[in-house]
SEFIZA-3560 file (N, C-alpha, C; in Angstrom, 3 decimals):
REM SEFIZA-3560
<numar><xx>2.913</xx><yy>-6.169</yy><zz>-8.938</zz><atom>N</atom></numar>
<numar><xx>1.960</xx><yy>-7.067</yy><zz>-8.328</zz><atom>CA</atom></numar>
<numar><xx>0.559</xx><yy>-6.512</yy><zz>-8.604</zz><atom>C</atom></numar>
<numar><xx>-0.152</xx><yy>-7.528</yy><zz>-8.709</zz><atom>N</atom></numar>
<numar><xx>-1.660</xx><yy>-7.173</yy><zz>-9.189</zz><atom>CA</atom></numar>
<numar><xx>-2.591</xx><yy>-6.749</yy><zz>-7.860</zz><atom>C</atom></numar>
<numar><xx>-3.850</xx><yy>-5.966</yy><zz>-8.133</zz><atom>N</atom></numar>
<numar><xx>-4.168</xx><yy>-5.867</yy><zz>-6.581</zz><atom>CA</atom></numar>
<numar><xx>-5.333</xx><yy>-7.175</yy><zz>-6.282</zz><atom>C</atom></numar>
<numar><xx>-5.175</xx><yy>-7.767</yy><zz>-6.294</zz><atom>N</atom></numar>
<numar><xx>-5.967</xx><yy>-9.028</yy><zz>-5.869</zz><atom>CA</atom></numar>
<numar><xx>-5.015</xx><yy>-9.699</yy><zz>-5.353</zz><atom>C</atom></numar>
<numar><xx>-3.415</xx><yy>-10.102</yy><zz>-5.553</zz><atom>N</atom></numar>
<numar><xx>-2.259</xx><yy>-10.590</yy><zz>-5.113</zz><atom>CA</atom></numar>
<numar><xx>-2.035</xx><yy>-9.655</yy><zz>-4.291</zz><atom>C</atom></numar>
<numar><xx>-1.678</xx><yy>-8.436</yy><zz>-4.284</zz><atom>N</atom></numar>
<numar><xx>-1.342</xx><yy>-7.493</yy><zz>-3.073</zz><atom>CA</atom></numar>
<numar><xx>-2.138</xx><yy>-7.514</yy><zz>-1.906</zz><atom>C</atom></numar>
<numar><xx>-3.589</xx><yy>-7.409</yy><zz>-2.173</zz><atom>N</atom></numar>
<numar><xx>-4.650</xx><yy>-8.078</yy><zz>-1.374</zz><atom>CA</atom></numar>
<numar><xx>-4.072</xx><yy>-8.997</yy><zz>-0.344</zz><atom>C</atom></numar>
<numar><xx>-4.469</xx><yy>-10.320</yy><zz>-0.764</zz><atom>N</atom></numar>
<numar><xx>-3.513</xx><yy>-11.537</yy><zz>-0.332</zz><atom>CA</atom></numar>
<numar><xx>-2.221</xx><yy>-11.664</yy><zz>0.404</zz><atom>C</atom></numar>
<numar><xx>-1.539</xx><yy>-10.668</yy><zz>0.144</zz><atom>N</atom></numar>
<numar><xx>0.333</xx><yy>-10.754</yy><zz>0.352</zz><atom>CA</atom></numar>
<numar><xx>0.038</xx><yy>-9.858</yy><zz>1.595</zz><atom>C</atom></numar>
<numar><xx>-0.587</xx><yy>-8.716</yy><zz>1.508</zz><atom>N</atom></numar>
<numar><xx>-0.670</xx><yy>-7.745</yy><zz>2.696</zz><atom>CA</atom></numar>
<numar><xx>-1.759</xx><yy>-7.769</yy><zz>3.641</zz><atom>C</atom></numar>
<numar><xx>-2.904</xx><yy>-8.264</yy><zz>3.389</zz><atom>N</atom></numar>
<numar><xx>-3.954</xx><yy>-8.776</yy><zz>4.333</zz><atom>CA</atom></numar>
<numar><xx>-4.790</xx><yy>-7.449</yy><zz>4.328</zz><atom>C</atom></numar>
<numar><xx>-4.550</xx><yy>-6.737</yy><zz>3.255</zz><atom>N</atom></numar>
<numar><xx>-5.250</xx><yy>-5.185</yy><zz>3.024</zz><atom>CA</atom></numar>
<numar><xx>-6.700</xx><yy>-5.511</yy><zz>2.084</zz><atom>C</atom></numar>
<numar><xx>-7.435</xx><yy>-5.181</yy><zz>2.270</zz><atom>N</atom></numar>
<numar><xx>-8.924</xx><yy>-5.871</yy><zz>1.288</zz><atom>CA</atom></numar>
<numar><xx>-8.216</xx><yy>-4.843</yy><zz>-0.347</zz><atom>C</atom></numar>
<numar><xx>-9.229</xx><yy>-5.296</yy><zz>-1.223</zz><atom>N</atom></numar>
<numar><xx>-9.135</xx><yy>-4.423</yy><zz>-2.680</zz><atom>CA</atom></numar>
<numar><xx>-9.183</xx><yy>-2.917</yy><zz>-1.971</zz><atom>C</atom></numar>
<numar><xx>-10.847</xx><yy>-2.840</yy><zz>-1.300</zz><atom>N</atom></numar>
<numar><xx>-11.114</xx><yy>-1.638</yy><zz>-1.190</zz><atom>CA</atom></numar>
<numar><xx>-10.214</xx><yy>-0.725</yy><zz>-0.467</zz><atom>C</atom></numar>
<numar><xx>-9.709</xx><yy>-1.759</yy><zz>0.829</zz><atom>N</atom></numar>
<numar><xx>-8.420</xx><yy>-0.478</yy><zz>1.308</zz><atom>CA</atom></numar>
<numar><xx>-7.499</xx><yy>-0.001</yy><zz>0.399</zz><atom>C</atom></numar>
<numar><xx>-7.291</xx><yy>-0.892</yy><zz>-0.724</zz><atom>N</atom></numar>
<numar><xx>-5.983</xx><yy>-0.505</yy><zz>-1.233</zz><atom>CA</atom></numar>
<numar><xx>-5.972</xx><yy>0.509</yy><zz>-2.011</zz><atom>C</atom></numar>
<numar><xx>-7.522</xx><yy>0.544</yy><zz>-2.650</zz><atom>N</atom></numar>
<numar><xx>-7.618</xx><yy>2.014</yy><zz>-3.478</zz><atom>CA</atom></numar>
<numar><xx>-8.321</xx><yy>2.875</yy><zz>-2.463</zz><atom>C</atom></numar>
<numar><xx>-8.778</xx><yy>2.715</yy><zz>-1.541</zz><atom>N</atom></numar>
<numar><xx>-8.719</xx><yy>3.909</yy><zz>-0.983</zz><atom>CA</atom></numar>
<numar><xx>-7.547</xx><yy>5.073</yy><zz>-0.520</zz><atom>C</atom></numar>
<numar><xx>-6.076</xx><yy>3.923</yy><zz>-0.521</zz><atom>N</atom></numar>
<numar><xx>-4.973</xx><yy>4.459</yy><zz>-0.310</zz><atom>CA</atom></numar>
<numar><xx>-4.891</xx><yy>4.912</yy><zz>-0.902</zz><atom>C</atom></numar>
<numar><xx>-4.855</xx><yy>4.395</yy><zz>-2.519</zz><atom>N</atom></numar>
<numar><xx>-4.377</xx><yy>4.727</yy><zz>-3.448</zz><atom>CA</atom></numar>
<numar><xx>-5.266</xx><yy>6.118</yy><zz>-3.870</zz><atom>C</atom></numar>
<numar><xx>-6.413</xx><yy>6.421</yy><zz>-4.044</zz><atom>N</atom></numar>
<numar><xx>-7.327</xx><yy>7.813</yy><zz>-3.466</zz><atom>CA</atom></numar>
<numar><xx>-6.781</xx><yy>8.916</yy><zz>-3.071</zz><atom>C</atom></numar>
<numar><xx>-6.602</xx><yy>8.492</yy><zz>-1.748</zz><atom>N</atom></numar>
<numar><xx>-5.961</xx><yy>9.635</yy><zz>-0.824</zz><atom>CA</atom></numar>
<numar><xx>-4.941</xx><yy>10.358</yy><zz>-0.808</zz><atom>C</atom></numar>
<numar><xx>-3.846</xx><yy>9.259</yy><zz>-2.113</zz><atom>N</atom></numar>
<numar><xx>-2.698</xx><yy>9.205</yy><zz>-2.111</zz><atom>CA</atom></numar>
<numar><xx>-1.631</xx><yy>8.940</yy><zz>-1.651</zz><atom>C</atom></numar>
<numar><xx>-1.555</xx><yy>7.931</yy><zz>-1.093</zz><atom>N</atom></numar>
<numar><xx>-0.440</xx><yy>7.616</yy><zz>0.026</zz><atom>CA</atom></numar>
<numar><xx>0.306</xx><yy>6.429</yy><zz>-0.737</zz><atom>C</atom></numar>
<numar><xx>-0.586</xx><yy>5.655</yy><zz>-1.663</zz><atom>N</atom></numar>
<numar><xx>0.215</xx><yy>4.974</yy><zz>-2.517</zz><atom>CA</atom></numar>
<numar><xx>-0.322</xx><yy>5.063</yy><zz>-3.764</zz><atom>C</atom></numar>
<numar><xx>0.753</xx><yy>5.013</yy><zz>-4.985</zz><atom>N</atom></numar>
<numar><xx>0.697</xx><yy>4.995</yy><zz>-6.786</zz><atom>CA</atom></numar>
<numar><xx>0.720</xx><yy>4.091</yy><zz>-7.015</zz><atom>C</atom></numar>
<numar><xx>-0.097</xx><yy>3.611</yy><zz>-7.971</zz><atom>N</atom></numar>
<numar><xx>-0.370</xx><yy>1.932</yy><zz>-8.756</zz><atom>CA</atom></numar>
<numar><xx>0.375</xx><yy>2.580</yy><zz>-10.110</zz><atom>C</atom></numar>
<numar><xx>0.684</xx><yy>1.469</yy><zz>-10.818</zz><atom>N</atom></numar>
<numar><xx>0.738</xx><yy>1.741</yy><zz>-12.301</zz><atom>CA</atom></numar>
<numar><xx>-0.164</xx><yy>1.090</yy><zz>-13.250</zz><atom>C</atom></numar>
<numar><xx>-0.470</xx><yy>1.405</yy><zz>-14.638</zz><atom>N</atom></numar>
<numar><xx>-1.057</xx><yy>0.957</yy><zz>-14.788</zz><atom>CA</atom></numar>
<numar><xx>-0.720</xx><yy>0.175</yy><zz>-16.466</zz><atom>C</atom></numar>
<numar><xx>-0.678</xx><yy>-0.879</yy><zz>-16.327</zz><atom>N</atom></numar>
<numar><xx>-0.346</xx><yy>-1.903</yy><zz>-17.411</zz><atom>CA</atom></numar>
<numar><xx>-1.531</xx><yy>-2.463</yy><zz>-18.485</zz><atom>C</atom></numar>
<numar><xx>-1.118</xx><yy>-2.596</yy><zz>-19.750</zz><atom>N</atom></numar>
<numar><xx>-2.341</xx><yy>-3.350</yy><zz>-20.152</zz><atom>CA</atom></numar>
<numar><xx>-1.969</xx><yy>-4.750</yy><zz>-20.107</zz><atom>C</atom></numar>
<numar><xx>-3.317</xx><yy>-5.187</yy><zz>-20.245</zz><atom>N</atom></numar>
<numar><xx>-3.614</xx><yy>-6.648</yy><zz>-19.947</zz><atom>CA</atom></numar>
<numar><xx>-4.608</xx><yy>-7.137</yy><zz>-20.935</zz><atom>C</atom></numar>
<numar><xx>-4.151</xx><yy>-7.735</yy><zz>-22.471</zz><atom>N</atom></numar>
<numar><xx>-5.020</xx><yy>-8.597</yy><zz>-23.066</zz><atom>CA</atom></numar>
<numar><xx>-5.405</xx><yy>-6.685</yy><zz>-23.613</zz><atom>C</atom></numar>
<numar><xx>-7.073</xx><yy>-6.831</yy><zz>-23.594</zz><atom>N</atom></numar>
<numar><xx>-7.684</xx><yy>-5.416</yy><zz>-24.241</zz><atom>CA</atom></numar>
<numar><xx>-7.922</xx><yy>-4.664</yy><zz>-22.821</zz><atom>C</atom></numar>
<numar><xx>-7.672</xx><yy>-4.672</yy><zz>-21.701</zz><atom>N</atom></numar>
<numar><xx>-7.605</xx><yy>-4.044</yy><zz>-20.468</zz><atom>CA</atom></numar>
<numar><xx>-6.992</xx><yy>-3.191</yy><zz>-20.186</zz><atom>C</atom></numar>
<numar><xx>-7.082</xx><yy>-2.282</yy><zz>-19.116</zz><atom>N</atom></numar>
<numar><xx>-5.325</xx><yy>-1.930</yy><zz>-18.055</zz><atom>CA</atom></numar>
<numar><xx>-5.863</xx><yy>-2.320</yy><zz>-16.593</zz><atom>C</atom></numar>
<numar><xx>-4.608</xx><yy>-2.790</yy><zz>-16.256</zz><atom>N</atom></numar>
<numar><xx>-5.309</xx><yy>-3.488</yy><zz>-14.864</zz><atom>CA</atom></numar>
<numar><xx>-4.221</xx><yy>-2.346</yy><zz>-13.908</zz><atom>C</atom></numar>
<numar><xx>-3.817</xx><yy>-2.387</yy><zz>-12.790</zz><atom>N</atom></numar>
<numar><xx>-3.423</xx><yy>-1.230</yy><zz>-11.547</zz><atom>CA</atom></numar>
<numar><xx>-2.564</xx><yy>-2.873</yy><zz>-11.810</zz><atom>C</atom></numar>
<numar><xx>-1.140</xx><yy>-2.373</yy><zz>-11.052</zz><atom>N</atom></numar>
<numar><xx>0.460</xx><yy>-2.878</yy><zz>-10.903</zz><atom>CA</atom></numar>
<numar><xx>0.766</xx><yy>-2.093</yy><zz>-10.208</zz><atom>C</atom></numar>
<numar><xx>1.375</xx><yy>-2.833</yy><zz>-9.053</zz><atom>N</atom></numar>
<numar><xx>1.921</xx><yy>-2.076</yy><zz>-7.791</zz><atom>CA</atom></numar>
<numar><xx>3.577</xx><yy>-2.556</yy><zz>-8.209</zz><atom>C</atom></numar>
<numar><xx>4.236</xx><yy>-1.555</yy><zz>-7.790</zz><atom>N</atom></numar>
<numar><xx>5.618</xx><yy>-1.589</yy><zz>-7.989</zz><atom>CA</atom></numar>
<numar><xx>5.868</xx><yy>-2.680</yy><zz>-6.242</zz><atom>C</atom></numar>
<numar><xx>7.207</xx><yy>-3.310</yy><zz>-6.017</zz><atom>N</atom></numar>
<numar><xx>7.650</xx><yy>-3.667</yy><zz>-4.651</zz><atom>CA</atom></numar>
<numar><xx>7.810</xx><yy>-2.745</yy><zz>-3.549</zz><atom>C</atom></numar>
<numar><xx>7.820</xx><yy>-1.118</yy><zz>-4.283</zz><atom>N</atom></numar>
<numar><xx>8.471</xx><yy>-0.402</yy><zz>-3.308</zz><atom>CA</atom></numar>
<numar><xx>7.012</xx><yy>0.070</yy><zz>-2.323</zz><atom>C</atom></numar>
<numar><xx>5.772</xx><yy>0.024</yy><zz>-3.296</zz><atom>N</atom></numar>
<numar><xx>4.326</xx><yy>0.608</yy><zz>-3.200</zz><atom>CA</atom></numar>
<numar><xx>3.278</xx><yy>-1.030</yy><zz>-2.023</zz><atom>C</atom></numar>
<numar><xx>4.077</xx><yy>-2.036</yy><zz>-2.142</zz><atom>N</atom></numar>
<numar><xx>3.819</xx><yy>-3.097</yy><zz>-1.606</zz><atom>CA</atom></numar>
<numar><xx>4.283</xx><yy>-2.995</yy><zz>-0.038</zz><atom>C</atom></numar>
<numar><xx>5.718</xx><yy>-2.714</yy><zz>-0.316</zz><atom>N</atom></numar>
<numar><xx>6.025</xx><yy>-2.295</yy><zz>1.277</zz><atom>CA</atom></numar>
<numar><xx>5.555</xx><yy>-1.127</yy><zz>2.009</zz><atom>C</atom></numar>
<numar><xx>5.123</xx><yy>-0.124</yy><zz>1.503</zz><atom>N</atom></numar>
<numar><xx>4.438</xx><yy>1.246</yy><zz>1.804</zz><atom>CA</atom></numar>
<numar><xx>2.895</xx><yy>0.297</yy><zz>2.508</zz><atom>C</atom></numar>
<numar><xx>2.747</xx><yy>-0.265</yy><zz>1.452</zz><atom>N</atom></numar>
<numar><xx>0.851</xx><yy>-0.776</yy><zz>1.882</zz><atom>CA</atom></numar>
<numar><xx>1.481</xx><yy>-1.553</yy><zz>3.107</zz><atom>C</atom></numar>
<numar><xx>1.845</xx><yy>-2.878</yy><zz>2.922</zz><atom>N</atom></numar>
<numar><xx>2.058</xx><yy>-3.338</yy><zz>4.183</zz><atom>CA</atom></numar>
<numar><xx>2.672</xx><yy>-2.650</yy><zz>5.653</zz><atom>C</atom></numar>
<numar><xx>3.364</xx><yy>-1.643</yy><zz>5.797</zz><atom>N</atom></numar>
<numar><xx>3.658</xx><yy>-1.030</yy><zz>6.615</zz><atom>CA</atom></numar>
<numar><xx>2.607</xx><yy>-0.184</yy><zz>7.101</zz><atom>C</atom></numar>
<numar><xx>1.830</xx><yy>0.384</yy><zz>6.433</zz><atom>N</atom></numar>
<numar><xx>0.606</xx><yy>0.968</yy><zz>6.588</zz><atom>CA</atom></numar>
<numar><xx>-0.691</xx><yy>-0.079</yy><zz>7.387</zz><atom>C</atom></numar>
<numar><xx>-1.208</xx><yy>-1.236</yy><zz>6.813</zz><atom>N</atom></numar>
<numar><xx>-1.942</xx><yy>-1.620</yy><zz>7.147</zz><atom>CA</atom></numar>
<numar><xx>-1.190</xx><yy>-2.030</yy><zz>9.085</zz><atom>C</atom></numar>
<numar><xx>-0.026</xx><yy>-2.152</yy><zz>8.772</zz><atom>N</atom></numar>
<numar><xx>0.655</xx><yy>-2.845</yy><zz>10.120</zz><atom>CA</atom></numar>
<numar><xx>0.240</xx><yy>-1.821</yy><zz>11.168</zz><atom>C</atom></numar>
<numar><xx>0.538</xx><yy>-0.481</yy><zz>10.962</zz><atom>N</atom></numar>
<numar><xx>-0.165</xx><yy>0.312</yy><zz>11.915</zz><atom>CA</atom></numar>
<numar><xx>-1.716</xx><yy>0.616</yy><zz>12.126</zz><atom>C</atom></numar>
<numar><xx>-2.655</xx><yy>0.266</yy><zz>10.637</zz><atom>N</atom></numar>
<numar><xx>-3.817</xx><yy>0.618</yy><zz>11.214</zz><atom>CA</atom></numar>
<numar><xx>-4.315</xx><yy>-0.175</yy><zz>11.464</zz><atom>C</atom></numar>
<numar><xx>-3.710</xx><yy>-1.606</yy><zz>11.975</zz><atom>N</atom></numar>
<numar><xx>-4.210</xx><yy>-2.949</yy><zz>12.239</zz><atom>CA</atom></numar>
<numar><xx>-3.751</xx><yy>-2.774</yy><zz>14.152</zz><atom>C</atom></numar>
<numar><xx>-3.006</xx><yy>-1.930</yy><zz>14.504</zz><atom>N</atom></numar>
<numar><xx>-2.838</xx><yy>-1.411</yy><zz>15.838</zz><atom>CA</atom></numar>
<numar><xx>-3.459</xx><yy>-0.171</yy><zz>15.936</zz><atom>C</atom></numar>
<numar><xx>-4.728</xx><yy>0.102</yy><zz>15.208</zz><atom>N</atom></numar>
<numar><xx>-5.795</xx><yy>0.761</yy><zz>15.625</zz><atom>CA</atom></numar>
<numar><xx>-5.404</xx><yy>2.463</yy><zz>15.221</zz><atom>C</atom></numar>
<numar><xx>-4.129</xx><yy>2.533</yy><zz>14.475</zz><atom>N</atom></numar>
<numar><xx>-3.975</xx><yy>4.517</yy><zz>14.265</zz><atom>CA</atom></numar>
<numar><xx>-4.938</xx><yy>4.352</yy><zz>13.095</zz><atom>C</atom></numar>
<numar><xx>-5.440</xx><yy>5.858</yy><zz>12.742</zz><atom>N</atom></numar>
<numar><xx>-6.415</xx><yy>6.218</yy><zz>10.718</zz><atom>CA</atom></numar>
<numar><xx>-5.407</xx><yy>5.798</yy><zz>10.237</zz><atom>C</atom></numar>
<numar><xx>-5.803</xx><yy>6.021</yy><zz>9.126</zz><atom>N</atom></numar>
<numar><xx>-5.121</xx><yy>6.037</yy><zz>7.629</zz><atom>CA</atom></numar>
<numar><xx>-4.225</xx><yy>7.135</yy><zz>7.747</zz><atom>C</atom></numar>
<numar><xx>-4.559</xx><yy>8.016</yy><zz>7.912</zz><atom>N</atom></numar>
<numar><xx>-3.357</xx><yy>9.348</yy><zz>7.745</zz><atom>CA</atom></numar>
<numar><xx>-2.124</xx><yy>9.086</yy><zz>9.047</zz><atom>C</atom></numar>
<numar><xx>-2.609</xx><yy>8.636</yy><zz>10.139</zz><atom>N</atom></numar>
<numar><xx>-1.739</xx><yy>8.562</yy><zz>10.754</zz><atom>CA</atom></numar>
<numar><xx>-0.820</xx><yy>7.280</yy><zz>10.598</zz><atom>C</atom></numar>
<numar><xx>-0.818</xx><yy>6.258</yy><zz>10.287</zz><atom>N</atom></numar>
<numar><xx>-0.262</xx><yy>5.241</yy><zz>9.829</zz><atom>CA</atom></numar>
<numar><xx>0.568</xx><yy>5.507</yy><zz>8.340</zz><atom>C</atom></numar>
<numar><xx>-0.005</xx><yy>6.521</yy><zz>7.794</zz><atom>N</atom></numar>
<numar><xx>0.737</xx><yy>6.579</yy><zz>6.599</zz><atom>CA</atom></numar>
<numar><xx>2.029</xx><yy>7.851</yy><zz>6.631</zz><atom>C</atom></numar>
<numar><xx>2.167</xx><yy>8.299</yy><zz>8.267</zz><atom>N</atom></numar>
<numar><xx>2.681</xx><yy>9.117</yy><zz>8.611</zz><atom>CA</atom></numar>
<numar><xx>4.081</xx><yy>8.475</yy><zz>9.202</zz><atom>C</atom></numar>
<numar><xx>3.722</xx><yy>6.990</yy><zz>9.935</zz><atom>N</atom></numar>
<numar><xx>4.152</xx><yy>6.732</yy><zz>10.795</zz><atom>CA</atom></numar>
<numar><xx>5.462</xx><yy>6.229</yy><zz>9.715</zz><atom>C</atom></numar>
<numar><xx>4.326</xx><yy>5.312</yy><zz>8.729</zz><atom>N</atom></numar>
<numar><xx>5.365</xx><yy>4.655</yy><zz>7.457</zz><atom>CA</atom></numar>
<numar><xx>6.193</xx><yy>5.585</yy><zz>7.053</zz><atom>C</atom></numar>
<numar><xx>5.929</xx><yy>6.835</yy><zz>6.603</zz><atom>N</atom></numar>
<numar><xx>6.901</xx><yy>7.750</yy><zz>6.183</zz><atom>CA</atom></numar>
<numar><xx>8.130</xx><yy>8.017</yy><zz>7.213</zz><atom>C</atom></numar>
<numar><xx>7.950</xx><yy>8.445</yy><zz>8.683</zz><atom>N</atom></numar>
<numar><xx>8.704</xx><yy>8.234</yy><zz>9.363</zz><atom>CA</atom></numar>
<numar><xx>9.634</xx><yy>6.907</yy><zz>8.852</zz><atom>C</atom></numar>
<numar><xx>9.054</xx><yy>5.890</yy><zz>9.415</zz><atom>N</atom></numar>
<numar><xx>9.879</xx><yy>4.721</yy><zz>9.156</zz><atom>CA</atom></numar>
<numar><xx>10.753</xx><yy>4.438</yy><zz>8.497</zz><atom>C</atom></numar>
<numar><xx>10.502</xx><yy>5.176</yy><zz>7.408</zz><atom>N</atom></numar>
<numar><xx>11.413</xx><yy>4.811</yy><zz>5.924</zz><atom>CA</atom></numar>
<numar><xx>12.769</xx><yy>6.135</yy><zz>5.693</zz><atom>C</atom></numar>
<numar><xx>12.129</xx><yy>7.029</yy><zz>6.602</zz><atom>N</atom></numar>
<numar><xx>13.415</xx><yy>7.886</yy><zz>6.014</zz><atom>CA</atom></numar>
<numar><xx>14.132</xx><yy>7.995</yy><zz>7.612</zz><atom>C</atom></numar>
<numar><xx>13.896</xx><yy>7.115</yy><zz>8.914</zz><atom>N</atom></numar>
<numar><xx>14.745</xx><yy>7.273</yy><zz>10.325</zz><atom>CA</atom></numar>
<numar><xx>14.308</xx><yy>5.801</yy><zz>10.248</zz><atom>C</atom></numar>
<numar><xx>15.012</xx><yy>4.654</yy><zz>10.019</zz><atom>N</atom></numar>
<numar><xx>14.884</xx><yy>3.557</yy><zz>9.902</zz><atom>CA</atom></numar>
<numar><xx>15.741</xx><yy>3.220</yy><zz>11.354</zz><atom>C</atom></numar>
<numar><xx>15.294</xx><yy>2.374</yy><zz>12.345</zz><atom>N</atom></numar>
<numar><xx>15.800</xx><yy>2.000</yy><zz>13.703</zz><atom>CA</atom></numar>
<numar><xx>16.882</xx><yy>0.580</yy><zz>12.946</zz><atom>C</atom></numar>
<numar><xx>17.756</xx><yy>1.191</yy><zz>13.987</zz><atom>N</atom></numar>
<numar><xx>18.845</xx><yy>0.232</yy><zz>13.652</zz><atom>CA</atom></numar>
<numar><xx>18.907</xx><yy>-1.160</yy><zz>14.884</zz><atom>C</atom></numar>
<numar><xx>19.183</xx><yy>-2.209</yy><zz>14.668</zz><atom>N</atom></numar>
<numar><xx>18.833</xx><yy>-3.174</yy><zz>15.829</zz><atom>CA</atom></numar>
<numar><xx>20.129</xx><yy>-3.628</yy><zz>16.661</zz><atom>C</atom></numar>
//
């Protein structure tokens, strides 16, 4: 997914998304496009962002939301 669509899909602006991507909490790839390379988010890097923004949209930083996601993903609550 492109980040202008990831944008869109996750309700994360451009700039959050490379700031993640910065800090490191999420890897883009990077594809060419025409004479370009544009950033390609894998599905797995889509659900990382959206889980992320979900917590810092309930007010935790960045580090702590990207803590919480990690939790999440490896003690997944069963319903």
């Amino acid at each position: 997914m492109h980040i202008t669509e990831l944008s869109k899909d996750t309700g994360a602006t451009v700039d959050q998304i490379r700031y993640l991507e910065r800090k490191g909490y999420v890897q883009a790839e990077w594809k060419q496009l025409s004479k370009r390379k544009v950033r390609f988010y894998p599905e797995s890097q889509v659900a990382t962002i959206q889980s992320i923004m979900k917590y810092f949209n309930l007010g935790y930083r960045y580090d702590v939301a990207y803590r919480k996601t990690i939790e999440e993903v490896q003690k997944p609550r069963l319903l």
